[in-house]
Each structure stands twice: as C-alpha cells, then as structure tokens.
TORTOR-88173 format. One line per 2 residues: for each residue y negated, z, x negated of N, C-alpha, C. Coordinates in steps of 0.02 Angstrom, whole numbers, plus 32768, in hexadecimal, padded with zeros to 4 digits. Layout:
Y:Z:X:Y:Z:X:Y:Z:X  ... .
***
This chain:
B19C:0ED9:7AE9:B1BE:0EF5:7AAF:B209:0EE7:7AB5  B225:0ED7:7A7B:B278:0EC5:7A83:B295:0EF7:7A61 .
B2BA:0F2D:7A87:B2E2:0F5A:7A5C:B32B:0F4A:7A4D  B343:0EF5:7A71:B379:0EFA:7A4B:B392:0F11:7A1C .
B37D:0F0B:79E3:B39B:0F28:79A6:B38A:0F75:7996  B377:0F88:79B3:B372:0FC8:79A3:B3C5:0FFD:79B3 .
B3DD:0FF9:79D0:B404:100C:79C0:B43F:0FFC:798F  B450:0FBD:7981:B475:0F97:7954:B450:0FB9:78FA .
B423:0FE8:78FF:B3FF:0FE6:78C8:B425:1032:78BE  B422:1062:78E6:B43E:10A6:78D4:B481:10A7:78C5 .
B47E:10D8:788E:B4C7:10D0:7875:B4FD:10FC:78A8  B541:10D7:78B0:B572:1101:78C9:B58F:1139:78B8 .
B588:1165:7908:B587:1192:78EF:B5EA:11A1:78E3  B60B:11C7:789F:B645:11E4:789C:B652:1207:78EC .
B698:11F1:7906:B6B1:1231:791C:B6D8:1252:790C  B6E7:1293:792E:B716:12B0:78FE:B759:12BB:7938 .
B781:12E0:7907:B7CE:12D4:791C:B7DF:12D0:794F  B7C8:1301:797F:B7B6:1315:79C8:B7A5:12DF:79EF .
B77E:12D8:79E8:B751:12A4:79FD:B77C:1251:79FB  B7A1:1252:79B1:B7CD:1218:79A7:B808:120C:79D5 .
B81B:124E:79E2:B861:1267:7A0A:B84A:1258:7A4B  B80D:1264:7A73:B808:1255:7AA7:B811:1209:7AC3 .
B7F8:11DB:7A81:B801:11AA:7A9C:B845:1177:7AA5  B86C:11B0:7A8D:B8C5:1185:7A95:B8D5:1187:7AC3 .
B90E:116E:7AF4:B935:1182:7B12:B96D:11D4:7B28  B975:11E4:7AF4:B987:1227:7AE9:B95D:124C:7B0B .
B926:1246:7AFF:B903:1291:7B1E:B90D:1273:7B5F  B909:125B:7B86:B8FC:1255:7BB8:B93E:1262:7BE7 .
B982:1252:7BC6:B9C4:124E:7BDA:B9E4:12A7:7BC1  B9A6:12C8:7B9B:B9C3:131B:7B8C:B99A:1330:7BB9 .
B956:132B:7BC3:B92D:1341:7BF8:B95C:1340:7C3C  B96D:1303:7C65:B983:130E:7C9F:B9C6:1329:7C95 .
B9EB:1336:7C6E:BA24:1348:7C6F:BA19:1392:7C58  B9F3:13AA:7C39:B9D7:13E0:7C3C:B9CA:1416:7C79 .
B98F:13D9:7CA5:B97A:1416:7CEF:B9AD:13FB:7D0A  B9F1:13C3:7D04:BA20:13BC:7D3D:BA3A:13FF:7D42 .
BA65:140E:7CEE:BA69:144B:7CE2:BA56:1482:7D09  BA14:1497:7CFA:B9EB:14CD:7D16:B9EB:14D9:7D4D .
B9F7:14A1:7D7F:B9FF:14A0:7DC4:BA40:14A2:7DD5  BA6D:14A5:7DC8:BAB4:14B4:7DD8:BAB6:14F8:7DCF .
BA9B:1521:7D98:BAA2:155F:7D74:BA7E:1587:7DBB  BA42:1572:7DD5:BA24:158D:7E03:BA34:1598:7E47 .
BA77:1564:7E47:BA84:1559:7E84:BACD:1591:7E84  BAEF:158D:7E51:BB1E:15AD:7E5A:BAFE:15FC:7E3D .
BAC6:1618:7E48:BAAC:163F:7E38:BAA8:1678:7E76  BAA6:16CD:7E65:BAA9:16EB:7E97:BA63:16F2:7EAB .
BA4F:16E3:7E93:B9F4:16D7:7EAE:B9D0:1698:7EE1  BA00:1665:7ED1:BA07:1644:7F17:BA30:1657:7F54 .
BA5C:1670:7F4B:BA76:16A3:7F6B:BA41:16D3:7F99  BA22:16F3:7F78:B9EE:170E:7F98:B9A2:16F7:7FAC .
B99C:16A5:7F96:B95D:1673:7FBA:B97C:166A:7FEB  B9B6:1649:7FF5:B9C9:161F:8037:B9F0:1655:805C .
B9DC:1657:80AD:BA0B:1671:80E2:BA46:1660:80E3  BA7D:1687:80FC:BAC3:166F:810D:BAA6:164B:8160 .
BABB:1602:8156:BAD1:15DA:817A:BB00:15DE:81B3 .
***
C-alpha cells in the first residue's frame, strides 16, 4: 500500500495567534529573557537567602 499521499490530501490545519507567535523569534528571545529575569529576582531574593548556607 502507498500512503504517500495521504497526507498531502488533509487539509491544513489554521494556527492560531499563539501558536503563530511561537514560531518567531520573539518568543523565544522574551522567554529566555524572561526566566533570565526570574532568576536574578530569585537570587537576589530573601528566600534564597534562606535555601543556601552562609559560606
């Protein structure tokens, strides 16, 4: 049986905005700059403060 074409036969599916946005550059350059963010915030946080021992 040849299913080549079987997929070439279903129609494409829309994505949506989300989905569109993921595939730029942007998301990917707000994402890491995002948890870079998050991880600075954590670090200068008094709750790491209280994970890590004084040294």
């Amino acid at each position: 049986m040849d299913f080549s074409n079987f997929a070439k036969n279903e129609p494409k599916k829309e994505l949506s905005k989300f989905e569109q946005f993921k595939e730029t550059p942007a998301y990917q350059v707000g994402l890491n700059v995002g948890l870079f963010a998050l991880g600075v915030a954590f670090i200068q946080s008094s709750l790491m403060d209280l994970l890590a021992p004084q040294i």
